[in-house]
N, C-alpha and C positions, 0 to 999 in steps of 0.2 A: 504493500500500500504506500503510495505518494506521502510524503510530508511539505507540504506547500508554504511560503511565507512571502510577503505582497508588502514593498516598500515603496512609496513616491519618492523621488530623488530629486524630481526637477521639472520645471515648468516653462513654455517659451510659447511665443505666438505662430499660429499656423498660416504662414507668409502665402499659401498659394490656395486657400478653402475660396468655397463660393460664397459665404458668408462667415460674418465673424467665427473665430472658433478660438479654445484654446489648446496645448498638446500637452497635457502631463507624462512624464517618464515613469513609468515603472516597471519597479525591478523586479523579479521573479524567482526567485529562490526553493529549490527538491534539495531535498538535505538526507532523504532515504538511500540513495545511491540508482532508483530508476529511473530509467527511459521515458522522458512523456513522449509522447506521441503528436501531441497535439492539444489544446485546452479550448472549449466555447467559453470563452469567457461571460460573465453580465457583469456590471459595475453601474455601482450607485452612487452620486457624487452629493453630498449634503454638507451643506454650511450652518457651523455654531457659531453663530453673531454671539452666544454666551462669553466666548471665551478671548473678547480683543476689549478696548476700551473705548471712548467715544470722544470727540473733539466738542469744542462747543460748536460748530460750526457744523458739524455731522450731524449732533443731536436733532436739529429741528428739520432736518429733514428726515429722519426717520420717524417722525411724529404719527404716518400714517400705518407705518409696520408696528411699533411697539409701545405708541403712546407718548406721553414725557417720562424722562428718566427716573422719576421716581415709581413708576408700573416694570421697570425692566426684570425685575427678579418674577416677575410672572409671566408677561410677555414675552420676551426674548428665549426662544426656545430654538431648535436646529430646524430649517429646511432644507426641502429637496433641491436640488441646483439641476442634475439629468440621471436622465438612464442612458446607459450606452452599450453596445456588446463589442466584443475582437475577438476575432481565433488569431489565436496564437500557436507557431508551430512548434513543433518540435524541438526540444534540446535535454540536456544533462545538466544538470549542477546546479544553472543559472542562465539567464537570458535575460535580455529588456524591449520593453515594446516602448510606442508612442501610441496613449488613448488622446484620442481627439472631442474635445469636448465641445459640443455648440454656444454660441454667447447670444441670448435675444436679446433685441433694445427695445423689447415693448415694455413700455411705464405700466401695465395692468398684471405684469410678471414678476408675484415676490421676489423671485432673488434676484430681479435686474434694477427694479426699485430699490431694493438694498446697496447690492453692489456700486449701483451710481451715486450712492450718500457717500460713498468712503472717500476721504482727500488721498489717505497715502498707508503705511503702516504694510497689515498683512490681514489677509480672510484665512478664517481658522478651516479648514475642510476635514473631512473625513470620510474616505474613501469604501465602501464596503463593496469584496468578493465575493461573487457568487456564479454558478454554472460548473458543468460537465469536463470532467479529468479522463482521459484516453491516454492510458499507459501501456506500453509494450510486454508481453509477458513469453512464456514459452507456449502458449497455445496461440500467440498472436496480440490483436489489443482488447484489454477491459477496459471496461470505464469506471470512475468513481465519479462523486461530486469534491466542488470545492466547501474546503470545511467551513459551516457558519461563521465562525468566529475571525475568517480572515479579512482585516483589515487596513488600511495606513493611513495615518494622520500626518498633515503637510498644512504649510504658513503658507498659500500662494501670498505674493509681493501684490498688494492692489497698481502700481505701475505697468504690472505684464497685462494684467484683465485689460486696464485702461488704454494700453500699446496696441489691443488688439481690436478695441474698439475703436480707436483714431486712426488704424489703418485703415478701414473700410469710410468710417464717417468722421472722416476729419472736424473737429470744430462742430458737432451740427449731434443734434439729438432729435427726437421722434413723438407725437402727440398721436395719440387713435382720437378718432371722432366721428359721429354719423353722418351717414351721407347727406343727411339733412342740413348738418352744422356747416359740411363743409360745402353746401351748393350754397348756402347762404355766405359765407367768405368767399368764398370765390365770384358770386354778383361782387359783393363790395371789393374787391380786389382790384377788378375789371372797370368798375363804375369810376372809382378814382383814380387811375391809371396808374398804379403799384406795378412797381416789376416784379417786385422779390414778396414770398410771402413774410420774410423778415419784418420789410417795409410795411409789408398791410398789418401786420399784429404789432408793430411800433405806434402806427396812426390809431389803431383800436386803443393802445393804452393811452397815450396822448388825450384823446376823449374820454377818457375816463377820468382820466388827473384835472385836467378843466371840468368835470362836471361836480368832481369833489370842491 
C-alpha cells in the first residue's frame, strides 16, 4: 500500500491561461518504496481569512463578508476558493506537478470579494487531497484512494493573486448589473456623448455630489 504526502512549495502566475489563473506547485511524496502508476487527483482549494490580520484600510471593505471587526470571531470562518482535478503520472519516490487554479473577478464571488480587500501581506490557504491511487503490483495495477487526511497549508503572497489579475485586467475591475440597468447607462452614455464608461459613471457621481 502507497504512503502519500502532499506539500505546496510554491506559487507563480499562469502567463499563457485564457483567463486569469493561478499555478501552485506541489510536491508529491511515496515514502513506501512503490511504483505509482499514475494518481486522479481532486483538490480542494479553501481560504482561512481566520488566520492573517487586517489593515484598517482592508477592514471596511470587508464589511460585506464579515461585518465590523468586532463580529470576526464568528464571522470569519474558511471558504471555498475551487475545485480542481490532474492526473498525474507516474513516478517513484517523489514528483511535482503545477495545479492551475482559476481566478474570477466577479464582485458576487466570496473569495474574489475577499481577495480584492487585501492590500498586500499573505492569504492563509489550505489545500485538501482527494481521489484515486493506481499503483503497480505483481499482478499488474490496483488502485487505492488518497488518504482523507492529506493535506498542505501555504501563505500565497496576495502580490502573485494580484500579478495575475493585472495581467489580464490591467488597472480596471468589473460590476454585474441587469440588462435593464445597463440599457439605461448606456441611453445616458450615448445621450451625453461619453466615450469611456469611466467618463459616464464620473458624470453620474458628479450629479450626485451637486445634488447633495
Amino acid at each position: 500500500m502507497s504512503k502519500l504526502a502532499f506539500a505546496v512549495v510554491g506559487a507563480k502566475v499562469e502567463p499563457y491561461a485564457a483567463s486569469p489563473a493561478l499555478s501552485l506547485r506541489i510536491r508529491i511524496t511515496e515514502s513506501s518504496g512503490v511504483q505509482i502508476h499514475a494518481i486522479g487527483l481532486r483538490v480542494q482549494v479553501r481560504i482561512e481569512p481566520q488566520l492573517r490580520r487586517y489593515s484598517t484600510f482592508e477592514t471596511p471593505r470587508l464589511v460585506e463578508l464579515f461585518g465590523t471587526p468586532d463580529r470576526y470571531a464568528v464571522t470569519v470562518r474558511p471558504m471555498l476558493w475551487a475545485h480542481v482535478s490532474h492526473m498525474v503520472l507516474g513516478f517513484n519516490g517523489e514528483t511535482e506537478i503545477d495545479l492551475s487554479i482559476p481566478c474570477s473577478y466577479d464582485f458576487e464571488v466570496a473569495a474574489h470579494k475577499y481577495l480584492s480587500a487585501l492590500d498586500d501581506g499573505e492569504i492563509p490557504l489550505n489545500v485538501l487531497f482527494s481521489g484515486a491511487v493506481f499503483v503497480k503490483s505483481e499482478s499488474g495495477v490496483s488502485s487505492e484512494l488518497v488518504p482523507w487526511d492529506c493535506e498542505g497549508r501555504y501563505r500565497l503572497p496576495v502580490a502573485v493573486w494580484r500579478e495575475a489579475m493585472d495581467t489580464f485586467f490591467p488597472n480596471s475591475t468589473w460590476i454585474r448589473m441587469s440588462r435593464e440597468v445597463y440599457d439605461e447607462l448606456y441611453r445616458f452614455k450615448t445621450s451625453q456623448g461619453l466615450p469611456t464608461w469611466d467618463a459616464t459613471l464620473e458624470r453620474l457621481c458628479e450629479r450626485a455630489k451637486a445634488e447633495r
